[in-house]
N, CA, C and O atoms as a GROMACS GRO file, in nm:
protein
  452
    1UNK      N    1  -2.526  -1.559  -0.618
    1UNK     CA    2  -2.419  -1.652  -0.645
    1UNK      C    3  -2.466  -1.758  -0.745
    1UNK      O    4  -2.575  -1.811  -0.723
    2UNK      N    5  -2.407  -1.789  -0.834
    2UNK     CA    6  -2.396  -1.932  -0.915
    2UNK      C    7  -2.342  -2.039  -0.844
    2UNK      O    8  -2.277  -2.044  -0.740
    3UNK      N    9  -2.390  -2.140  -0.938
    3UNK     CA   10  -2.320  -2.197  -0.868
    3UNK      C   11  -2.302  -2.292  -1.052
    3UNK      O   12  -2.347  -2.266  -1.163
    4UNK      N   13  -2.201  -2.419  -0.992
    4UNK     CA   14  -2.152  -2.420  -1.139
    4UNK      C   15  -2.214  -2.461  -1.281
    4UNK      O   16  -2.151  -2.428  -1.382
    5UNK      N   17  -2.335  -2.532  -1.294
    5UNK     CA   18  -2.430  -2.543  -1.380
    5UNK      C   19  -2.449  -2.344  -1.413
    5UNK      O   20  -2.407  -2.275  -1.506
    6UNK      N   21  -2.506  -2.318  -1.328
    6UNK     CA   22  -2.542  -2.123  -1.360
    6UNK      C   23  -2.429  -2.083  -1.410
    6UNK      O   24  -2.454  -2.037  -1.522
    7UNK      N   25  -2.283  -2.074  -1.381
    7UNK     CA   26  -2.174  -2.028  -1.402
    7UNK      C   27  -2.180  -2.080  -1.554
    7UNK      O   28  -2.183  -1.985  -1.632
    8UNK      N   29  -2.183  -2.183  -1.606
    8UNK     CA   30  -2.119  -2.225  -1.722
    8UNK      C   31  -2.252  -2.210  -1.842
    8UNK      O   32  -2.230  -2.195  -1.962
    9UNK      N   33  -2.414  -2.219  -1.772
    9UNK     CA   34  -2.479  -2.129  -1.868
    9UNK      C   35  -2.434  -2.015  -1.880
    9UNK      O   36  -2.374  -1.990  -1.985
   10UNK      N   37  -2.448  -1.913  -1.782
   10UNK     CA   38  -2.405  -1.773  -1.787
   10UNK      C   39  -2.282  -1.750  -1.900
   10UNK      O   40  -2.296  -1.685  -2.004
   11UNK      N   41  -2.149  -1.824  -1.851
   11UNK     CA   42  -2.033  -1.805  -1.983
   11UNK      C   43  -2.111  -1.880  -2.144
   11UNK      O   44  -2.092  -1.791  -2.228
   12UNK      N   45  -2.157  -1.954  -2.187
   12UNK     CA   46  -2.190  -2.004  -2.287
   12UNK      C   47  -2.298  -1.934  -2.383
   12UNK      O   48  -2.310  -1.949  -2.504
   13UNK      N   49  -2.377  -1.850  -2.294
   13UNK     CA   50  -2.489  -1.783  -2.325
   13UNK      C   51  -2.369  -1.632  -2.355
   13UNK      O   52  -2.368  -1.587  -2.469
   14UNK      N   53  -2.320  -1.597  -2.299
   14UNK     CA   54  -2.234  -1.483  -2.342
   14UNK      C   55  -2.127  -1.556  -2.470
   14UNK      O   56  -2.112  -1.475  -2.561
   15UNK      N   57  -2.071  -1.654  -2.489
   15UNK     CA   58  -2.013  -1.680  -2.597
   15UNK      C   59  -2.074  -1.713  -2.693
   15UNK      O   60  -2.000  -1.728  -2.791
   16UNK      N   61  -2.208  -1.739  -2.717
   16UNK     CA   62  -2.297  -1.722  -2.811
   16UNK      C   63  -2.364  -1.633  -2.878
   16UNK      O   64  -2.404  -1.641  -2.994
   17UNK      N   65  -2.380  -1.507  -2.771
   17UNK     CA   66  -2.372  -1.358  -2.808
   17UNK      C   67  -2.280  -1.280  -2.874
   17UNK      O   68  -2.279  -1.168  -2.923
   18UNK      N   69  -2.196  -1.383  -2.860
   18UNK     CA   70  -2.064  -1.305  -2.861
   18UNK      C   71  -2.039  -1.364  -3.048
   18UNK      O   72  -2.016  -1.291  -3.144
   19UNK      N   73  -2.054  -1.496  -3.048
   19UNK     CA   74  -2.056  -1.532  -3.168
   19UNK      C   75  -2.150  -1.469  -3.301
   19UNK      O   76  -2.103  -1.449  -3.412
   20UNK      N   77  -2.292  -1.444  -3.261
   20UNK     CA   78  -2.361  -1.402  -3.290
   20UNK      C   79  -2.346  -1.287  -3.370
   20UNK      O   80  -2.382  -1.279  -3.487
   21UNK      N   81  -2.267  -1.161  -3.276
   21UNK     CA   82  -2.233  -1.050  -3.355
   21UNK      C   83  -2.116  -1.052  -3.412
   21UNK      O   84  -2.071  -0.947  -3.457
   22UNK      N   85  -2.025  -1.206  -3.423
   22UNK     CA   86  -1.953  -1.230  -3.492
   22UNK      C   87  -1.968  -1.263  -3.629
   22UNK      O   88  -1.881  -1.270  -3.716
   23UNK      N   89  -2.094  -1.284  -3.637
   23UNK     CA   90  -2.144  -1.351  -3.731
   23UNK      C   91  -2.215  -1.243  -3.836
   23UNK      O   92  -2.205  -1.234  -3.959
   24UNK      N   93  -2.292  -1.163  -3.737
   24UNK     CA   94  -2.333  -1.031  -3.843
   24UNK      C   95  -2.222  -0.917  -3.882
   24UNK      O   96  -2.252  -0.850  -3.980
   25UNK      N   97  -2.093  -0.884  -3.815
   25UNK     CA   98  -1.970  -0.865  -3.838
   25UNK      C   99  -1.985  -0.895  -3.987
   25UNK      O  100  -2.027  -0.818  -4.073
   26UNK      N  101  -1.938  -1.033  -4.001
   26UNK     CA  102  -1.850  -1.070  -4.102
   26UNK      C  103  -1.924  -1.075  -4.217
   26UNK      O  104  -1.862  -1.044  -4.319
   27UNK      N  105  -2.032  -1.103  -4.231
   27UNK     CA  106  -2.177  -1.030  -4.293
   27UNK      C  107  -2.200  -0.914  -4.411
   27UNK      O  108  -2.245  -0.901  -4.525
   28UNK      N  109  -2.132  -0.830  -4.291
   28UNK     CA  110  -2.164  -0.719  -4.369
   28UNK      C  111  -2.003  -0.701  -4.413
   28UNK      O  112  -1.918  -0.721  -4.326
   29UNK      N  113  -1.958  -0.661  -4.560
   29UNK     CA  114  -1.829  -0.669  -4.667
   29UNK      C  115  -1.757  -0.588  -4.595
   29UNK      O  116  -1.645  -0.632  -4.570
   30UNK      N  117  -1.797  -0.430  -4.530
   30UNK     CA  118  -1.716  -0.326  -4.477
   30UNK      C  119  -1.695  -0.341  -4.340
   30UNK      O  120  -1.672  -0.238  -4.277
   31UNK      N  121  -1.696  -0.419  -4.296
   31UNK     CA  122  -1.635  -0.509  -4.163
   31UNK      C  123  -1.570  -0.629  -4.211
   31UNK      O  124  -1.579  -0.702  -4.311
   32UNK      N  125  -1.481  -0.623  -4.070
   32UNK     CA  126  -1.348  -0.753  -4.035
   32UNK      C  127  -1.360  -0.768  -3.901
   32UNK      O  128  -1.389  -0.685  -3.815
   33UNK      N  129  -1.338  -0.870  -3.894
   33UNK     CA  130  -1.315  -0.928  -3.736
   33UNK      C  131  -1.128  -0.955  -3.746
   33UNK      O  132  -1.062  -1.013  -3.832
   34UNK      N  133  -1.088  -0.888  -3.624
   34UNK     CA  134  -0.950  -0.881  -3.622
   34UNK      C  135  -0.874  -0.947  -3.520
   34UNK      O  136  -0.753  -0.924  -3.510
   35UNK      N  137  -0.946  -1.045  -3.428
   35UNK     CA  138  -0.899  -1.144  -3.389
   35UNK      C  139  -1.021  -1.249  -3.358
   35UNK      O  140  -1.141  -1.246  -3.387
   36UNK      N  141  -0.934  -1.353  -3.281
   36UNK     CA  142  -1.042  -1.485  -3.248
   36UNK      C  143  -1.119  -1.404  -3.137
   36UNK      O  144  -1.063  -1.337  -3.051
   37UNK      N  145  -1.263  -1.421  -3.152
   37UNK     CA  146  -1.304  -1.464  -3.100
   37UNK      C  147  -1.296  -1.509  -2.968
   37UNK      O  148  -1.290  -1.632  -2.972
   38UNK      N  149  -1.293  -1.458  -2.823
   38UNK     CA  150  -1.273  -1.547  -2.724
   38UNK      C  151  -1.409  -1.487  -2.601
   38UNK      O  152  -1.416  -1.367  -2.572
   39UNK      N  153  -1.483  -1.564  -2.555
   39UNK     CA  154  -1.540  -1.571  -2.483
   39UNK      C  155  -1.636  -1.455  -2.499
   39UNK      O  156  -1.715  -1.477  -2.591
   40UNK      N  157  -1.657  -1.324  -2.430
   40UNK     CA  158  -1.790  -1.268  -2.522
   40UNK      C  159  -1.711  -1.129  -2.552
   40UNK      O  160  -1.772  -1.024  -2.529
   41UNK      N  161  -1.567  -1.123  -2.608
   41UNK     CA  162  -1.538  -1.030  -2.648
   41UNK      C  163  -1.537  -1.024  -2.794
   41UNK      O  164  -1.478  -1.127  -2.826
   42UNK      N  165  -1.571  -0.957  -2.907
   42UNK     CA  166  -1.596  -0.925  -3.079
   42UNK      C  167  -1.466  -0.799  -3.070
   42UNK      O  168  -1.480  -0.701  -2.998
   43UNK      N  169  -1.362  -0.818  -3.142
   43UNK     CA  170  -1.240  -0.743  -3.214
   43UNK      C  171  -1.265  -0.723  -3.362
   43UNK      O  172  -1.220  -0.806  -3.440
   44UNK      N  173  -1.346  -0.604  -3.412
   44UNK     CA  174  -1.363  -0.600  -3.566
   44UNK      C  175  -1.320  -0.443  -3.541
   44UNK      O  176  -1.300  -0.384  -3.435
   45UNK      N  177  -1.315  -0.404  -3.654
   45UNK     CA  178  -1.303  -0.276  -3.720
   45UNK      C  179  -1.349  -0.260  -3.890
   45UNK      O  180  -1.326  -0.343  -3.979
   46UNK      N  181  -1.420  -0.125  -3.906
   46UNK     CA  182  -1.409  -0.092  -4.034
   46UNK      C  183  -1.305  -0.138  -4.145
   46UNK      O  184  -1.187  -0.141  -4.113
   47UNK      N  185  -1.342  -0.171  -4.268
   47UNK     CA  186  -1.197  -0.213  -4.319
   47UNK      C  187  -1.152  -0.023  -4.392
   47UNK      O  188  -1.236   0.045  -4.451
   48UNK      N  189  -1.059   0.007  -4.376
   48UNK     CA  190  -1.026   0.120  -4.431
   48UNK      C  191  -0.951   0.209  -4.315
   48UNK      O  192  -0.920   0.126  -4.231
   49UNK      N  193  -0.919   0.303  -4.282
   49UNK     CA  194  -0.790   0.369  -4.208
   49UNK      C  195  -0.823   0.370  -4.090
   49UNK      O  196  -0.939   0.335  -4.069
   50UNK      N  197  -0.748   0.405  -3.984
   50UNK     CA  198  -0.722   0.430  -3.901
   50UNK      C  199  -0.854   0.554  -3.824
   50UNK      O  200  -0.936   0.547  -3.733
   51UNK      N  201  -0.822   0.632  -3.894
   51UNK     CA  202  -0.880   0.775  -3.864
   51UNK      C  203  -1.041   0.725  -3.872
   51UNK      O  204  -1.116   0.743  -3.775
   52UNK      N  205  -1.081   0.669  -3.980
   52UNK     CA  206  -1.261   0.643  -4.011
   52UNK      C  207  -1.252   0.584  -3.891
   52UNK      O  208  -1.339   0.619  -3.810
   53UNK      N  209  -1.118   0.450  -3.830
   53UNK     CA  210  -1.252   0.368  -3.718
   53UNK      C  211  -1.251   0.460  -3.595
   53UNK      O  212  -1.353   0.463  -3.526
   54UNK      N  213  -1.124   0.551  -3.555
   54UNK     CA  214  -1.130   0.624  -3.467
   54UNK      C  215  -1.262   0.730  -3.492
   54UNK      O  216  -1.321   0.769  -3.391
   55UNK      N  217  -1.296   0.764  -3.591
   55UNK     CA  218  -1.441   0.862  -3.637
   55UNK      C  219  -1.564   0.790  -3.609
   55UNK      O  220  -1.660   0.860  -3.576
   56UNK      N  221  -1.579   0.679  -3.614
   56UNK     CA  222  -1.701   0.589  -3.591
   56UNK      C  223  -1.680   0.586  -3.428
   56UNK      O  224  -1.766   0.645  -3.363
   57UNK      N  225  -1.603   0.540  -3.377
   57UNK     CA  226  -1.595   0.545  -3.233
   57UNK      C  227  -1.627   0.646  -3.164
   57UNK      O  228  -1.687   0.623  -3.059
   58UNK      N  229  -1.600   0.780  -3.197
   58UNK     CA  230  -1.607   0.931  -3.129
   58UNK      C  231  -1.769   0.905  -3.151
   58UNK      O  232  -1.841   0.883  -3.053
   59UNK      N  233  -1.818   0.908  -3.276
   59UNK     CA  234  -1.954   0.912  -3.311
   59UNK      C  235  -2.053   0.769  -3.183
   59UNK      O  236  -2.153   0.764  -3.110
   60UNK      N  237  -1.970   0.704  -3.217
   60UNK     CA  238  -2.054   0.572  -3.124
   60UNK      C  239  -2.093   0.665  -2.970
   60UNK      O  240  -2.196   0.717  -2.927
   61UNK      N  241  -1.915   0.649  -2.908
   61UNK     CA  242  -1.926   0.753  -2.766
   61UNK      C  243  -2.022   0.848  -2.746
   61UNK      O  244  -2.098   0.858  -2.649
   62UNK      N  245  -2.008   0.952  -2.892
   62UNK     CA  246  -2.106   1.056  -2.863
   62UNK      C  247  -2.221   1.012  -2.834
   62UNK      O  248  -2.242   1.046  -2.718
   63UNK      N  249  -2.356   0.925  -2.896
   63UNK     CA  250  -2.440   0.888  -2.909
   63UNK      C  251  -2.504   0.796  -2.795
   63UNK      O  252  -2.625   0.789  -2.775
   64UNK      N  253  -2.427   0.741  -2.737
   64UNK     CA  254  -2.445   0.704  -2.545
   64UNK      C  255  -2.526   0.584  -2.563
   64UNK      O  256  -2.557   0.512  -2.468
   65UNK      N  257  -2.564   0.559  -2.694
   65UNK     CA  258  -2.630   0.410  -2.702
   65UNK      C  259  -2.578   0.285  -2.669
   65UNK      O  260  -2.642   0.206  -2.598
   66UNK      N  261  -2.448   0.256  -2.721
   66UNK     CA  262  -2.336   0.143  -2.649
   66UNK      C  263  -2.208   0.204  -2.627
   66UNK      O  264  -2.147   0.290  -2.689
   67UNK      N  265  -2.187   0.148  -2.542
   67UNK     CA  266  -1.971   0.161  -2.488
   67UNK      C  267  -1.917   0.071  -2.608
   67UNK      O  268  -1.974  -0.033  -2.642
   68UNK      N  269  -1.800   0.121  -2.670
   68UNK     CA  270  -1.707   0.033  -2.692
   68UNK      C  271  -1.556   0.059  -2.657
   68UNK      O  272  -1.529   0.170  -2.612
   69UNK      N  273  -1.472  -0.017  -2.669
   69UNK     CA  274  -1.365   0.019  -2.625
   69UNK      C  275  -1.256   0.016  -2.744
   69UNK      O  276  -1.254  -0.076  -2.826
   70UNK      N  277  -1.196   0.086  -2.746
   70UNK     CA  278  -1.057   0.053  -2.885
   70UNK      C  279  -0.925   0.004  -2.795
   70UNK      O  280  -0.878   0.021  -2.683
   71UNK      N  281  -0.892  -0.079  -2.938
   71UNK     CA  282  -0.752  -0.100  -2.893
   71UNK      C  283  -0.648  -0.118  -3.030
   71UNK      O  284  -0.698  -0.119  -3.142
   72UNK      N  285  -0.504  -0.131  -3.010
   72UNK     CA  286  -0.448  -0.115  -3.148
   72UNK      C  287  -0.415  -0.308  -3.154
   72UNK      O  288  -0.384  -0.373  -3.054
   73UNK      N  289  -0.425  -0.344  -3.238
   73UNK     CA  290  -0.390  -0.505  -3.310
   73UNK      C  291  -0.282  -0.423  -3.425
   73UNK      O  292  -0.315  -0.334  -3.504
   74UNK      N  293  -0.143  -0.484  -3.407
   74UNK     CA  294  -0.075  -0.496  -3.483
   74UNK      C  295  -0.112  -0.344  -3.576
   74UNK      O  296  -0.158  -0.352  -3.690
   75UNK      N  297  -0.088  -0.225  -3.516
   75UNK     CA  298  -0.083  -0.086  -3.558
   75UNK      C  299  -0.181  -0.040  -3.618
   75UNK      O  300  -0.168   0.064  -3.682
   76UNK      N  301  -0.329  -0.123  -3.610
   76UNK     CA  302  -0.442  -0.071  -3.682
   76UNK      C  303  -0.534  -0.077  -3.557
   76UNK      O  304  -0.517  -0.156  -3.464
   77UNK      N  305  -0.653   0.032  -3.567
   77UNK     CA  306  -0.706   0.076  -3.423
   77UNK      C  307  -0.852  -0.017  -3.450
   77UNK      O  308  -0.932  -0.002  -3.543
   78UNK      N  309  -0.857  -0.097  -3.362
   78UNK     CA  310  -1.015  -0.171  -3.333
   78UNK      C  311  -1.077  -0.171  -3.307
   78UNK      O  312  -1.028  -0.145  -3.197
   79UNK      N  313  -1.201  -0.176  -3.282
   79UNK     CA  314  -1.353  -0.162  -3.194
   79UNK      C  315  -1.322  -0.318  -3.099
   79UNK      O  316  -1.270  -0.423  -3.138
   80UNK      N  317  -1.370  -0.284  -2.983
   80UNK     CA  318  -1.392  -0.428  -2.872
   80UNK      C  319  -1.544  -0.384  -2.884
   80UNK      O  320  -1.593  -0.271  -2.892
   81UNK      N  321  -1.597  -0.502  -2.882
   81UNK     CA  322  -1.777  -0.567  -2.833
   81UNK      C  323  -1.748  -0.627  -2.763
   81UNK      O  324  -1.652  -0.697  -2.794
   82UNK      N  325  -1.805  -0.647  -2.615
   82UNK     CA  326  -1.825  -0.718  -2.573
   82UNK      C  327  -1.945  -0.786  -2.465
   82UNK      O  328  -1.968  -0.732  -2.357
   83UNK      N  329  -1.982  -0.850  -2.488
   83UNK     CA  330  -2.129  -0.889  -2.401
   83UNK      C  331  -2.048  -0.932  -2.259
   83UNK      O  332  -1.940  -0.991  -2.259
   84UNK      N  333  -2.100  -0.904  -2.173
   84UNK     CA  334  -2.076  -0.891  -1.954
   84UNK      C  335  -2.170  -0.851  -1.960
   84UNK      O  336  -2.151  -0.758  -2.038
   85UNK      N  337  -2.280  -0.849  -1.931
   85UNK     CA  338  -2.387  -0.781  -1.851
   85UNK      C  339  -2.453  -0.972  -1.830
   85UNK      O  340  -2.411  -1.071  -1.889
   86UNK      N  341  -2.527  -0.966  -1.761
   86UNK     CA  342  -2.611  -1.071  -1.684
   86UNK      C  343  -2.733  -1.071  -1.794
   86UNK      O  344  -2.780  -1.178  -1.832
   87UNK      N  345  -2.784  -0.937  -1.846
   87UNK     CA  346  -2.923  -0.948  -1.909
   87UNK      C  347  -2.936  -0.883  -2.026
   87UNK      O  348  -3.034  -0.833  -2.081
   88UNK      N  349  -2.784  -0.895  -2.067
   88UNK     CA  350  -2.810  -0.861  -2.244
   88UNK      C  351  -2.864  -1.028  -2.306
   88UNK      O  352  -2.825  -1.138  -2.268
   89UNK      N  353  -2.988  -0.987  -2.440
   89UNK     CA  354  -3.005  -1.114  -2.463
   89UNK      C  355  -2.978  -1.074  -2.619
   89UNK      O  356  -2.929  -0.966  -2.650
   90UNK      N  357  -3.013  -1.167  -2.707
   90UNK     CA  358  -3.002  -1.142  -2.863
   90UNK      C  359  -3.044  -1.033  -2.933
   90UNK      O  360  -2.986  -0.994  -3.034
   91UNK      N  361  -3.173  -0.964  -2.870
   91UNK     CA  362  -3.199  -0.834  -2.913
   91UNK      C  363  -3.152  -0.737  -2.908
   91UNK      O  364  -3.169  -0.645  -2.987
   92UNK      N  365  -3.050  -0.740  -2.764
   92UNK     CA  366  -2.951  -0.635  -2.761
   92UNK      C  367  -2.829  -0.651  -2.819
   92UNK      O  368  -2.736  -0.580  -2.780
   93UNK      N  369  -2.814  -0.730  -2.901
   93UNK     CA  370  -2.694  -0.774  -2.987
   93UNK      C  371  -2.732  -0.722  -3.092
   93UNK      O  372  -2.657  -0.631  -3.126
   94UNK      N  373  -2.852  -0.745  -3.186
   94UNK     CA  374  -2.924  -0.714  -3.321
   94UNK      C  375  -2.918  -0.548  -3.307
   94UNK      O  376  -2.860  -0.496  -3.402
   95UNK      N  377  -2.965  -0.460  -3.213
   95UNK     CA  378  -2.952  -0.311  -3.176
   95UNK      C  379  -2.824  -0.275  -3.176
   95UNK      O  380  -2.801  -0.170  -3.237
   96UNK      N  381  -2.738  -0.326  -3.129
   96UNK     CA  382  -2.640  -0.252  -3.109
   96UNK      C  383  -2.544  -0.279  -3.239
   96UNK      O  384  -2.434  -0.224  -3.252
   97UNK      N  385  -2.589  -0.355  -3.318
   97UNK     CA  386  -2.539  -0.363  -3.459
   97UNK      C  387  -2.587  -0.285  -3.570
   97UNK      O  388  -2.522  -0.223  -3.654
   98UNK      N  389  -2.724  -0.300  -3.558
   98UNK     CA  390  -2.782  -0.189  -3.604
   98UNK      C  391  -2.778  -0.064  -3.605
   98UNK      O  392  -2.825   0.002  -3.697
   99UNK      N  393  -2.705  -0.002  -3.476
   99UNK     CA  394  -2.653   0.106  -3.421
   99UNK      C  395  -2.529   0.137  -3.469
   99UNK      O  396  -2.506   0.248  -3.517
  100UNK      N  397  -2.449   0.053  -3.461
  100UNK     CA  398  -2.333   0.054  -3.556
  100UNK      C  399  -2.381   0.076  -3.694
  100UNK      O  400  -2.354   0.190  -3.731
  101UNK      N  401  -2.439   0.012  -3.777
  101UNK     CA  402  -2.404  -0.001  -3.875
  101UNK      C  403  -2.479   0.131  -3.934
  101UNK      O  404  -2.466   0.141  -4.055
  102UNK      N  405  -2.552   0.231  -3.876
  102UNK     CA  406  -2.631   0.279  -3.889
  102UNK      C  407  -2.552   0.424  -3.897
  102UNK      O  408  -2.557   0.507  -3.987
  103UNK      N  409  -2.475   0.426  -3.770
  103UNK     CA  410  -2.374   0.535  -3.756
  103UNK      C  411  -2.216   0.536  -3.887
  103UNK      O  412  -2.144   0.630  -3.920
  104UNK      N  413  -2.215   0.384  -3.931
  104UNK     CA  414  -2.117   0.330  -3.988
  104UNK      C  415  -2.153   0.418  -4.143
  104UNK      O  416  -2.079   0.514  -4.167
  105UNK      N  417  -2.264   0.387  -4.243
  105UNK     CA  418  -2.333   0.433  -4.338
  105UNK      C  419  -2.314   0.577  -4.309
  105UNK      O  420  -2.238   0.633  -4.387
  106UNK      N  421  -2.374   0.663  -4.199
  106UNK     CA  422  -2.382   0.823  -4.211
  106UNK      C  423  -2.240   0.847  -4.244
  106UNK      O  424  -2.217   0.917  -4.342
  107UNK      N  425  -2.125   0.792  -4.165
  107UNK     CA  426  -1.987   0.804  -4.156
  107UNK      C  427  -1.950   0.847  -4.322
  107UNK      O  428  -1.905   0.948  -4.378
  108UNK      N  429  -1.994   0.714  -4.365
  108UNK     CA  430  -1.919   0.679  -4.555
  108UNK      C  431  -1.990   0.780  -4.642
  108UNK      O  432  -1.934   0.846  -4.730
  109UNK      N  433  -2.112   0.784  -4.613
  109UNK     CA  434  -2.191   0.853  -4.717
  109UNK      C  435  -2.124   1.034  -4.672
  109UNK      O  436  -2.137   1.122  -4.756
  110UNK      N  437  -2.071   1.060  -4.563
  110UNK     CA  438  -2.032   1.189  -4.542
  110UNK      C  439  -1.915   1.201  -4.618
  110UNK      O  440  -1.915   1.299  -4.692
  111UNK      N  441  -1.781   1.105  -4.623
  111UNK     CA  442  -1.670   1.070  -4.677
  111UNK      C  443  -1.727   1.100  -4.850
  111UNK      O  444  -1.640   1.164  -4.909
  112UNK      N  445  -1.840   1.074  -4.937
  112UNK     CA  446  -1.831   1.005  -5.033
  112UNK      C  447  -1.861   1.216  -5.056
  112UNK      O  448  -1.773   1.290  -5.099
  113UNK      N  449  -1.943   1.243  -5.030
  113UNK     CA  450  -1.993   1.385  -5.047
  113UNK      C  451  -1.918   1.496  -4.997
  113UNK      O  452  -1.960   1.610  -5.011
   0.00000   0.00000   0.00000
């Protein structure tokens, strides 16, 4: 149990994580963040169709390294991030971007060839 000092590190330390990969998001040109920001959930997607972010996602799933979840914003399909775990810290934010962005590149460079 927390109690409320623990409770309000615990949320602040996740909205800082949360900012964090908001921050390397917007970073990199072929990402968007597609809404605010709220508490330790990240709403970005690829900028480009529908189908690529649904293709990056299948690829993410396949690969069992992180969960993400999609959802549609205003008829375009999104990636959710979001930090909940008790003992994700910044390194597992930097990985799992890296992971993205890593799967993101094989994606384009397959598109370009």
């Amino acid at each position: 149990m927390f109690g409320i000092k623990q409770l309000q590190a615990y949320i602040r330390k996740h909205v800082a994580l949360a900012k964090e990969f908001e921050s390397l998001v917007r970073a990199d040109k072929r990402f968007e963040i597609c809404a605010e920001v709220v508490l330790g959930l990240v709403c970005f997607r690829v900028k480009g169709s529908n189908e690529l972010n649904q293709a990056l996602l299948k690829r993410i799933t396949k690969c069992r390294e992180i969960h993400l979840v999609p959802c549609q914003l205003a008829g375009r399909v999104v990636l959710r991030f979001c930090v909940c775990a008790a003992s994700t810290e910044s390194h597992h934010v930097q990985s799992a971007w890296q992971h993205i962005t890593q799967l993101t590149f094989e994606l384009l460079q397959e598109q370009i060839n």
